[in-house]
Each structure stands twice: as structure tokens, then as C-alpha cells.
C-alpha positions as CSV (number, residue, x, y, z in Angstrom):
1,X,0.0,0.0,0.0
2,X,2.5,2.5,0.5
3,X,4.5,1.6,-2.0
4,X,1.3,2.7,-4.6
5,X,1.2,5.7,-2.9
6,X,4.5,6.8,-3.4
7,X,4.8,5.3,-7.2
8,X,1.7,8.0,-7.6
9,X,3.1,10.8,-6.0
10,X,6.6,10.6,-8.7
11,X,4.2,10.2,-11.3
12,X,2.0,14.1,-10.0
13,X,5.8,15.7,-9.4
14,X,7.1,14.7,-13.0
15,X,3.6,15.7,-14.5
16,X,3.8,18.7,-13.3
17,X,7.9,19.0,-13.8
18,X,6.5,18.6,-17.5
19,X,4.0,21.1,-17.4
20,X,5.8,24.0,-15.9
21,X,8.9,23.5,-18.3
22,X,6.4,23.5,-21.5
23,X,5.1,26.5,-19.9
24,X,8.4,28.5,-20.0
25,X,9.7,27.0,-23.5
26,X,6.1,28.2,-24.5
27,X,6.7,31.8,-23.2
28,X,10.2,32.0,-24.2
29,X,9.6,30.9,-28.1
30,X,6.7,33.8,-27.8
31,X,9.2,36.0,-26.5
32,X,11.3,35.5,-29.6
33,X,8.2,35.4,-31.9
34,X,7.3,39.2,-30.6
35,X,10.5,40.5,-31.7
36,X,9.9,39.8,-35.0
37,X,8.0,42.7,-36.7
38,X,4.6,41.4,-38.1
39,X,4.4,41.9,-42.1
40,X,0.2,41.9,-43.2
41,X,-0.1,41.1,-46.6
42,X,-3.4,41.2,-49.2
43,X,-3.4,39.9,-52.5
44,X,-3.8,41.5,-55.9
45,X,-6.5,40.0,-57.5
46,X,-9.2,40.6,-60.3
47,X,-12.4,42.6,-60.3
48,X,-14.5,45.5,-61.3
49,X,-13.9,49.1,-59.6
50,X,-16.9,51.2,-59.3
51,X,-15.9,55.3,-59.0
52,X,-18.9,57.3,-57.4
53,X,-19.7,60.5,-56.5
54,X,-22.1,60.7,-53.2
55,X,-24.5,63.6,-52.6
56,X,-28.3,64.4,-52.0
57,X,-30.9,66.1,-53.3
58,X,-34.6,67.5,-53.4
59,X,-37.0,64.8,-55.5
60,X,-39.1,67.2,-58.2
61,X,-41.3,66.6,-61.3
62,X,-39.9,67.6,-64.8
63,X,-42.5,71.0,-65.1
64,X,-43.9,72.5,-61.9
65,X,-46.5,75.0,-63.4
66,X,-47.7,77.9,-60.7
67,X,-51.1,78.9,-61.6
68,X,-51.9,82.4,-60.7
69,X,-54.7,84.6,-61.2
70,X,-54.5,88.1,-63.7
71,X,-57.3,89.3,-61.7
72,X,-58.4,90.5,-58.2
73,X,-61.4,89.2,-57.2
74,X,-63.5,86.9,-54.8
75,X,-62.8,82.4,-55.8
76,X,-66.7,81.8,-56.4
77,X,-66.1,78.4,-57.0
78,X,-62.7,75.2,-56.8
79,X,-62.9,72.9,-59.4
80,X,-59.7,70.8,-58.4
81,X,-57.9,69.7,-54.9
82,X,-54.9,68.2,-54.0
83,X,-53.6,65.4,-56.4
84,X,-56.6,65.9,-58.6
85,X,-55.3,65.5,-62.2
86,X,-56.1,67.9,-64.5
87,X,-56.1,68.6,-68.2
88,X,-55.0,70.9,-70.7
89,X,-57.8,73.8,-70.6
90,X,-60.0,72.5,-68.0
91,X,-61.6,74.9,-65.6
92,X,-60.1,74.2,-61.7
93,X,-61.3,77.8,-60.1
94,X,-63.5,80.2,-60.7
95,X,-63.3,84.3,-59.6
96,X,-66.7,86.1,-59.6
97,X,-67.2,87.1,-62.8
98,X,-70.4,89.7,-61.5
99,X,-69.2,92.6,-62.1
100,X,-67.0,91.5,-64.9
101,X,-70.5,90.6,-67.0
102,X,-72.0,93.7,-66.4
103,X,-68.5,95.6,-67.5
104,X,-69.0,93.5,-70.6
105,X,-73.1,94.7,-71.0
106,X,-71.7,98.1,-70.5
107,X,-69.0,98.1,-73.4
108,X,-71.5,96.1,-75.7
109,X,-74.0,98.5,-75.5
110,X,-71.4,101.4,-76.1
111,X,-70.1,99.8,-79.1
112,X,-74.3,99.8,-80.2
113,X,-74.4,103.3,-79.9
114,X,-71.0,103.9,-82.0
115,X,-72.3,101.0,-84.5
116,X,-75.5,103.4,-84.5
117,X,-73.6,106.6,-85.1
118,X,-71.4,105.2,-87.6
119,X,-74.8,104.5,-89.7
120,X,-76.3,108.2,-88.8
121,X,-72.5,109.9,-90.1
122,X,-73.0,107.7,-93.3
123,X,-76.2,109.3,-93.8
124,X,-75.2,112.3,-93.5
125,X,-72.7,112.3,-95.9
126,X,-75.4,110.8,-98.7
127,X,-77.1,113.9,-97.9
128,X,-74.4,116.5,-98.3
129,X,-73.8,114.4,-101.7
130,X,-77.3,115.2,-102.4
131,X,-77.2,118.7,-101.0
132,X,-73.5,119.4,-103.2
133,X,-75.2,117.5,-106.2
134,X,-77.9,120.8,-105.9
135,X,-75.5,123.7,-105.6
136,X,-72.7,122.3,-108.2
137,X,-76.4,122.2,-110.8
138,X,-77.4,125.6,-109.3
139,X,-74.1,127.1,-109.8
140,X,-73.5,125.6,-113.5
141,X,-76.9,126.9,-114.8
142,X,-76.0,130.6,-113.2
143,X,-72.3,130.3,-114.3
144,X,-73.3,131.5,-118.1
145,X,-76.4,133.7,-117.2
146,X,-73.9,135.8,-115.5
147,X,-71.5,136.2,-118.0
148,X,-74.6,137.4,-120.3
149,X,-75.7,140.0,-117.6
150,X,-79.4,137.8,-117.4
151,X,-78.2,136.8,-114.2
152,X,-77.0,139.8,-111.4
153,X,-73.8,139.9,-109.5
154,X,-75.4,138.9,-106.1
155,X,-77.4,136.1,-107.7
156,X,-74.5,134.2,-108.8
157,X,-72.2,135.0,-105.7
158,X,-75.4,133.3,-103.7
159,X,-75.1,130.3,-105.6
160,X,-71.2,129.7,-105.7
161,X,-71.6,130.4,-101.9
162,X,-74.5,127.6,-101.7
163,X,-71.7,125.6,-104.1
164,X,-68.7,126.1,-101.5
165,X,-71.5,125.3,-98.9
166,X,-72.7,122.0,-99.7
167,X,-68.4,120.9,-100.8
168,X,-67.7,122.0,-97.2
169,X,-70.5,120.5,-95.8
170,X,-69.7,116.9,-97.5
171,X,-66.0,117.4,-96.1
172,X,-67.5,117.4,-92.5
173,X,-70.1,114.8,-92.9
174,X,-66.5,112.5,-93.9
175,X,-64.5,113.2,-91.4
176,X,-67.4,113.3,-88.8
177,X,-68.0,109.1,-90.3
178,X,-64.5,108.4,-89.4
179,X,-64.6,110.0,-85.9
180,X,-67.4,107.3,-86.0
181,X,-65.2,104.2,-87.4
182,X,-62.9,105.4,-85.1
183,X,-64.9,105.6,-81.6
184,X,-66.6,102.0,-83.0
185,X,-63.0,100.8,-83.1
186,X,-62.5,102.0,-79.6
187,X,-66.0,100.4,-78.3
188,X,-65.2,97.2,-79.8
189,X,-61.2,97.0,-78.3
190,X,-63.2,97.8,-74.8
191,X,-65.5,95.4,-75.5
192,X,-62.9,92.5,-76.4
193,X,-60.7,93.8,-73.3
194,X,-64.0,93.2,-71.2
195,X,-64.7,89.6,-72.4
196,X,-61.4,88.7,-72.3
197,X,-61.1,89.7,-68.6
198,X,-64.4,87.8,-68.6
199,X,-63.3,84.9,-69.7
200,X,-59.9,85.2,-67.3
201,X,-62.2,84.5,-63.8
202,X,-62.0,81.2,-65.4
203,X,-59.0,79.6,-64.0
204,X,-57.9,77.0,-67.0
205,X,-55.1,74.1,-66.6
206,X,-52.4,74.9,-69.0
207,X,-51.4,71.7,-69.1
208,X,-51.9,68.2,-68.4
209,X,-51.1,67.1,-64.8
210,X,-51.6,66.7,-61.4
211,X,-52.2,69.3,-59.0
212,X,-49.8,69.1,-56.4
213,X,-50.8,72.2,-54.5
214,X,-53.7,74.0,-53.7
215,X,-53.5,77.6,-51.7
216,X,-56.4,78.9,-51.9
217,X,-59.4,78.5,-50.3
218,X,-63.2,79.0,-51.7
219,X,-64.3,82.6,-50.9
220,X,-61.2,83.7,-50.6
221,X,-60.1,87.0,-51.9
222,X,-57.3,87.2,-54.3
223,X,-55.5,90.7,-55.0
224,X,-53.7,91.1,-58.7
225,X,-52.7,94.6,-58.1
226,X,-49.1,94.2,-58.1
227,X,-48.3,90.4,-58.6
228,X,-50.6,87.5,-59.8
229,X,-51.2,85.4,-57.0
230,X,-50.3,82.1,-57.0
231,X,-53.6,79.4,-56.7
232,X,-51.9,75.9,-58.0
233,X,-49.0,74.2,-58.3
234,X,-49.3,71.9,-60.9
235,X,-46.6,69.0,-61.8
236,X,-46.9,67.5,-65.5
237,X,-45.8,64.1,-65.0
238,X,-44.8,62.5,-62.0
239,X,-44.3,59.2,-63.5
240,X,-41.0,61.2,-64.3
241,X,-38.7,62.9,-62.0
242,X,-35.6,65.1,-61.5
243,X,-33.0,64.9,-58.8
244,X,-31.8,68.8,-58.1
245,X,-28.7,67.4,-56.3
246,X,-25.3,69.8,-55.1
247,X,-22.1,68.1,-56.0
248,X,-18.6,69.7,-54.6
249,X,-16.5,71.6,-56.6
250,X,-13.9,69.1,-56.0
251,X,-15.8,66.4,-57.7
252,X,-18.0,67.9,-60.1
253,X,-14.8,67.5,-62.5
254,X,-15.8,64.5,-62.9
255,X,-20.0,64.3,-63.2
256,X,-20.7,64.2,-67.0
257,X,-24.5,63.9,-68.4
258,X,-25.3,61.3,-68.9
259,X,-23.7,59.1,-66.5
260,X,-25.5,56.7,-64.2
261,X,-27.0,57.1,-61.0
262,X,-28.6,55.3,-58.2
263,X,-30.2,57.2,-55.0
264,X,-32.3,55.8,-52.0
265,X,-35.4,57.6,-50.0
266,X,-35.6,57.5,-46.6
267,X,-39.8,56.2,-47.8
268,X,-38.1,53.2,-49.2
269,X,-34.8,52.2,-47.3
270,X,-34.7,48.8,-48.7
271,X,-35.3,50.0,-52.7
272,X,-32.6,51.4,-55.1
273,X,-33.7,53.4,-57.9
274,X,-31.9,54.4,-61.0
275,X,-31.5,57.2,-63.1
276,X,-29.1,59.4,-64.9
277,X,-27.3,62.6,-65.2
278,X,-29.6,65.0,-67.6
279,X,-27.8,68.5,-67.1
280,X,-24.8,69.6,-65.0
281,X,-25.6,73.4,-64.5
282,X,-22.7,76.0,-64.5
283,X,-24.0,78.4,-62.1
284,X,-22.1,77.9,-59.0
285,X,-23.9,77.9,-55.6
286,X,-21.8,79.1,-53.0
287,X,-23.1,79.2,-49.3
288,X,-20.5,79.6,-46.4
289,X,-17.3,79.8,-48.6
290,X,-18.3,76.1,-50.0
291,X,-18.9,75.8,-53.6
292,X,-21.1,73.6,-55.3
293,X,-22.8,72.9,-58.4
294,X,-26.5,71.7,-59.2
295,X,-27.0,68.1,-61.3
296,X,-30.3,67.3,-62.6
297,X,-30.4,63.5,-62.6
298,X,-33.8,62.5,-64.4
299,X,-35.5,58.4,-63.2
300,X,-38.5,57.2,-64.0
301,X,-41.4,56.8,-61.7
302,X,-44.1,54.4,-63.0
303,X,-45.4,53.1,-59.7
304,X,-45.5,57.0,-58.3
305,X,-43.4,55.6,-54.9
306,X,-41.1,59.0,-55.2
307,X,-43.3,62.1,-54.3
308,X,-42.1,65.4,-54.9
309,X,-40.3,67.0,-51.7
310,X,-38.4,63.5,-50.8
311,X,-34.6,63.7,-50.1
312,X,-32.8,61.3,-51.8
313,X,-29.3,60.1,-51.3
314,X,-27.4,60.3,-54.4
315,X,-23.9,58.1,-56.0
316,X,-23.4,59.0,-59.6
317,X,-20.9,56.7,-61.0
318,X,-18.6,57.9,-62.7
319,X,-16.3,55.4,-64.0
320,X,-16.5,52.3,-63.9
321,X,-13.8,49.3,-65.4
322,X,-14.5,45.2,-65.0
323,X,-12.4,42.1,-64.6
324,X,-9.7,44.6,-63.7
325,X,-6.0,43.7,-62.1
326,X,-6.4,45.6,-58.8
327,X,-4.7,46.7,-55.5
328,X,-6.2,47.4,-52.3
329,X,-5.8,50.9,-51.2
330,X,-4.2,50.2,-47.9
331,X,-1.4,49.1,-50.0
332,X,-0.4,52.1,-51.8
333,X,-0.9,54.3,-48.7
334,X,1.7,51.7,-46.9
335,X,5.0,53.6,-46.2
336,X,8.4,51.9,-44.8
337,X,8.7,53.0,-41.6
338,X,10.9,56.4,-41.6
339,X,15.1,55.8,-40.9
340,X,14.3,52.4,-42.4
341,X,16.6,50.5,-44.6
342,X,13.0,49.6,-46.4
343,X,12.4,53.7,-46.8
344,X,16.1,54.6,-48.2
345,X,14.9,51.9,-51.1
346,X,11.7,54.0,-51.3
347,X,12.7,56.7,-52.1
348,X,15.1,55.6,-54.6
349,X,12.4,53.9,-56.1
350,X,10.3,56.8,-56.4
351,X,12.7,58.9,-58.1
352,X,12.6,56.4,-60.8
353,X,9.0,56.9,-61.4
354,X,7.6,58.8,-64.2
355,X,4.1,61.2,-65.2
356,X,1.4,59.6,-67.2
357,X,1.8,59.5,-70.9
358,X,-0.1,62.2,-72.4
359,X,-3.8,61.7,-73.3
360,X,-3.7,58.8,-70.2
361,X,-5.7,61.1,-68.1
362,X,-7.1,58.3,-65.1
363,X,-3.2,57.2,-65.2
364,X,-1.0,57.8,-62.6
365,X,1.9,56.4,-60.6
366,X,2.2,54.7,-57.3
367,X,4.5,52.7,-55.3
368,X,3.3,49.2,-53.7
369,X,5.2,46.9,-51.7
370,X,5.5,43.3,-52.6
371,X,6.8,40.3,-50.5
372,X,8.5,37.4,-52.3
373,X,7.9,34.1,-51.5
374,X,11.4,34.2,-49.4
375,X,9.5,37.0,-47.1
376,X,11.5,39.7,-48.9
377,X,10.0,43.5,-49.2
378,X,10.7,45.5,-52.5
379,X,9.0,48.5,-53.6
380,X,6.9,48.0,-57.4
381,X,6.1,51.2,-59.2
382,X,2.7,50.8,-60.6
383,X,0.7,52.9,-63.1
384,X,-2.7,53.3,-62.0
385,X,-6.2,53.9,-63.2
386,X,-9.9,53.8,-62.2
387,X,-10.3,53.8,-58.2
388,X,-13.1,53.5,-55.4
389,X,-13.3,53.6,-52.2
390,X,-11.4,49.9,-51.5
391,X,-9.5,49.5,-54.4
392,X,-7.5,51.4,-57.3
393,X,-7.0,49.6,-61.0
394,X,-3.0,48.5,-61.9
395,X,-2.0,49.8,-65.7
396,X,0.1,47.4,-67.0
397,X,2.3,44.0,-66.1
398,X,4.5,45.5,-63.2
399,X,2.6,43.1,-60.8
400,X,0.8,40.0,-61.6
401,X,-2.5,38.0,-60.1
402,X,-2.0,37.6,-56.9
403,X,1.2,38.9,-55.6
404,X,1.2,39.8,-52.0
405,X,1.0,43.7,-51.7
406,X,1.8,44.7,-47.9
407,X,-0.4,47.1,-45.9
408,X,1.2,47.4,-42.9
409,X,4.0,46.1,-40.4
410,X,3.2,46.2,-36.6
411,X,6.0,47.1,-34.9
412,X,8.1,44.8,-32.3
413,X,5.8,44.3,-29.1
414,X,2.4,45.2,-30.5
């Protein structure tokens, strides 16, 4: 019995012998280990690289129309609410047209009373004809019986007078007709002027839509003394939209129309929707020494989900290259650490490099770091192209298919 018990108790004490010299041959090969600086790596590989552009913008229609009254007056009657459509034409408010209907009876009778004197003036003239017809007779017979002495002095001079008369009297009965033409003329531009302003208590559609806005109320009163007064806003098509989005000076160099776009609405978190760049405007917008620029992107709206006012959150891709040799950003913005023997070669490398060849405008250079299979470091000079937000395109044979690029070396003890 006490011979197991002390066969046991050799076994614990070399167990544990065993367990507390792994524990320090464990702890000393770590100790090494962390005195070796720690090289990550990621691979080139092949893919497509996606440049965007990210901003927001207000979600309008193609046409807003505001529809505003020429006249001041009381809305008798509202033909059209809130996302009623509309057409081309059709009546959506009335103004009380009262006392424009009696303005209207006024200036048509007027313009009976000139019609009338135009036809008394005309008569008058056929009388004065009638009247010069006489004297011109009375004069010719008398003409002759004077120069015989049948006739006296005063009886001819009477009848030349009655002759210069009745010519006189025809001149006035003419031009008195075409003061009449010419107040008819006036009566019947007042009268047109009255039915048109008759006609304009009817407020038309002037085109076909939706109205979007109504602000006016019926029985309100409306005053056109200085401004027409907006009543409706009226969108054309909202089956088609615009984006009015603000893009930064700094990238607007690159937005071109027609280049796609996709954008997100708070509405629908979970949708994408697509569209394109229709205009880049050149008036800048500058608010708090920031400069931007407006883009209309135009997307369709068949199902009506995007309602005018909505923010939407904008990319606008503007490049975009597939099945591309590519690097991952963290690799070109590796740098050796500085005193290094690894930045001495840097900078020797990069006084080798050269500027894009001309009309190679996305080119450019950069330096990556590749580790051979050995675990050796040496600096690649790379021509570059398209890039995103992860990854930038490599011009060229330089570096192939995956090639370990490095991104960073923790230093000793970290």
C-alpha cells in the first residue's frame, strides 16, 4: 500500500515537472516570436472598380407650373384639390365674374351706340352728296347767265356760296363718319378687353397634370394689383422625375451627363432606384465659402413611390472598369517606416517613377510593396487607373494575379 502511494506521488511531481517546463519553453519561443515585426499582406486580385460621386438632393417633377390669377377678385367656386389630375384647358377655379359681365353689357352696348352713329354719319354724308349735287347744278346753270348779264352779281355770288357750302358741308359729314369708325373701333377693343377679362375669372389648366398644391381656399379673396397670385401648383408628370442634387466643386470635374446614378429615399430604405445625369448646371452655388454645383439627374417613376419634396441620397458613377487587375488601397498608402533600410529603397524607387503618358488622363503612378515568397520587401512602381473607395486599378504588367501587396508592419511588441 505504500508503495502505490508513493509510485503515484513521482508520477503528480514529474507531470507537473512537465507542465511548468512546457510552460516557460512556450513563453520564451513567444518572446522571440514578438521581436519579429509582423508583415500583413493582401493579395492583388481581379475585379471590377466602381468610382462614385455621393450627394443628396430634393425629389421634383420635370415641369412644376404655378397657376396664378390676372385678376383680383372673390374664388366663387374650386374645381380641383390636391392630387386631382387635371387637363390641358380644363376649368379648376373660378373668380366672380359679376361685375366682370356687367362691364362686358356696358361696353357692348357702347359699341351699339357707335355702330349706331357710324350709320347716322353715313347718312349724312349721302345727304351733303345730295345737298352738293344741288348747288354744283345751281351754280352751272348761273355760271353762263352771268357772264350774259341775265343773271345779277349777287345772284350768282349766292349760288357759288351755296356751291362752296354744300363741298364744305360733305367734307364734314366724312371726317365726322371716321370719328365714328374710329370711336366703333374703340368700343369694340373695350369690349374685347372686357370679355377677355371675362373669360380670365375662369381659372384654365395649362397643361396636363396633377395638382400638387392648392392655396387657396373657396371665398377667398385674391389681390392682382401688383403680382398675380399664386392658386396651384401643378406637376406635369410624375411618372418622371428630377433629382436637383449639389455636388462639390472638388468632384464635379468629374460628373458628366449622362452618366448613371442610383439614389435611396428614406420612404423606401430597402429600394434602389436608378436614373441618370440630364444637365450639369454652370452656375455655382456658394453658401459659407463652400462651392457647389446643381445636377439634374432625371429616373422614372411608374409606380408614383417618389413624391415630390423627398430627399434622396445620391452616387453618380462615374467610371466604372470590369475584370480589372487591382490593388487594395491600404497598399499604396503603406509607407516603410521612416530611418528604415525599407524607406532609403523608397525613395530611390520613387525617383525612378515617371508622369502619365499624355492623353492617359485616369493614369497615374504609385508605389506598392510586394513580398516574395522568401518573405522579402521590394518597392513595385505601378501605373494606376480607375479607383473607389477599396480599391484602385494597376495599368500594365508591373505586378501580376496575386502577388502579396503589404499594408502594414506592426511594430516589435504590438
Amino acid at each position: 500500500m505504500k508503495k502505490t502511494t508513493r509510485r503515484n506521488f513521482w508520477i503528480i511531481l514529474f507531470a507537473a515537472l512537465l507542465v511548468t517546463a512546457g510552460f516557460y519553453l512556450t513563453r520564451g519561443n513567444e518572446g522571440s516570436a514578438s521581436k519579429t515585426p509582423q508583415i500583413e499582406t493582401v493579395a492583388i486580385d481581379r475585379g471590377d472598380i466602381e468610382r462614385a460621386v455621393a450627394t443628396s438632393g430634393a425629389v421634383r417633377p420635370l415641369i412644376t407650373v404655378e397657376v396664378g390669377s390676372q385678376l383680383s377678385g372673390q374664388v366663387a367656386e374650386l374645381y380641383a384639390d390636391f392630387n386631382s389630375p387635371v387637363e390641358k384647358g380644363q376649368i379648376i377655379a373660378l373668380i366672380d365674374p359679376q361685375s366682370f359681365t356687367s362691364r362686358v353689357l356696358q361696353n357692348r352696348a357702347e359699341m351699339e351706340v357707335a355702330t349706331a352713329n357710324v350709320t347716322v354719319q353715313r347718312a349724312n354724308i349721302e345727304r351733303a352728296e345730295a345737298n352738293l349735287r344741288k348747288a354744283r347744278l345751281e351754280y352751272e346753270r348761273s355760271e353762263p347767265l352771268a357772264k350774259t348779264g341775265t343773271l345779277s352779281a349777287s345772284e350768282f355770288d349766292t349760288a357759288t356760296a351755296s356751291y362752296d357750302s354744300a363741298t364744305a358741308d360733305l367734307t364734314m359729314a366724312r371726317a365726322q363718319l371716321d370719328n365714328a369708325l374710329a370711336a366703333l373701333q374703340q368700343r369694340q377693343a373695350l369690349l374685347e378687353s372686357a370679355e377677355i377679362d371675362l373669360e380670365r375669372t375662369k381659372i384654365r389648366s395649362p397643361i396636363d397634370g396633377i395638382v400638387i398644391e392648392r392655396a387657396i381656399d373657396q371665398g377667398q379673396t385674391v389681390a392682382a394689383s401688383l403680382s398675380s397670385p399664386i392658386l396651384f401648383y401643378i406637376a406635369q408628370d410624375l411618372t418622371e422625375i428630377q433629382i436637383e442634387a449639389n455636388v462639390d466643386e472638388a468632384d464635379i470635374g468629374n460628373v458628366r451627363a449622362g452618366n448613371a446614378a442610383t439614389f435611396t429615399v428614406d420612404a423606401y430604405p430597402e429600394l434602389d432606384f436608378f436614373g441618370q445625369v440630364d444637365q450639369v448646371r454652370l452656375a455655382p452655388n456658394e453658401e459659407n465659402n463652400v462651392v457647389t454645383y446643381t445636377v439634374i439627374i432625371t429616373a422614372g417613376n411608374p409606380d408614383m413611390k417618389l413624391l415630390p419634396g423627398m430627399t434622396a441620397i445620391v452616387d453618380i458613377v462615374t467610371g466604372r472598369s470590369e475584370d480589372v487587375l487591382r490593388v487594395s488601397n491600404e497598399a499604396l498608402r503603406f509607407k516603410p517606416p521612416a530611418g528604415s533600410e525599407l524607406a532609403k529603397l523608397d525613395a530611390r524607387s520613387s525617383q525612378k517613377g515617371s508622369r502619365p503618358g499624355p492623353g492617359d488622363e485616369e493614369s497615374r503612378s504609385g508605389t506598392i510593396w510586394i513580398q516574395s515568397d522568401d518573405g522579402m520587401l521590394a518597392p513595385v512602381l505601378v501605373r494606376l487607373g480607375l479607383g473607389d473607395e477599396t480599391h484602385t486599378q494597376i495599368i500594365g504588367q508591373s505586378v501580376a494575379e496575386g502577388d502579396r501587396a503589404v499594408k502594414r508592419i506592426r511594430p516589435v511588441g504590438r
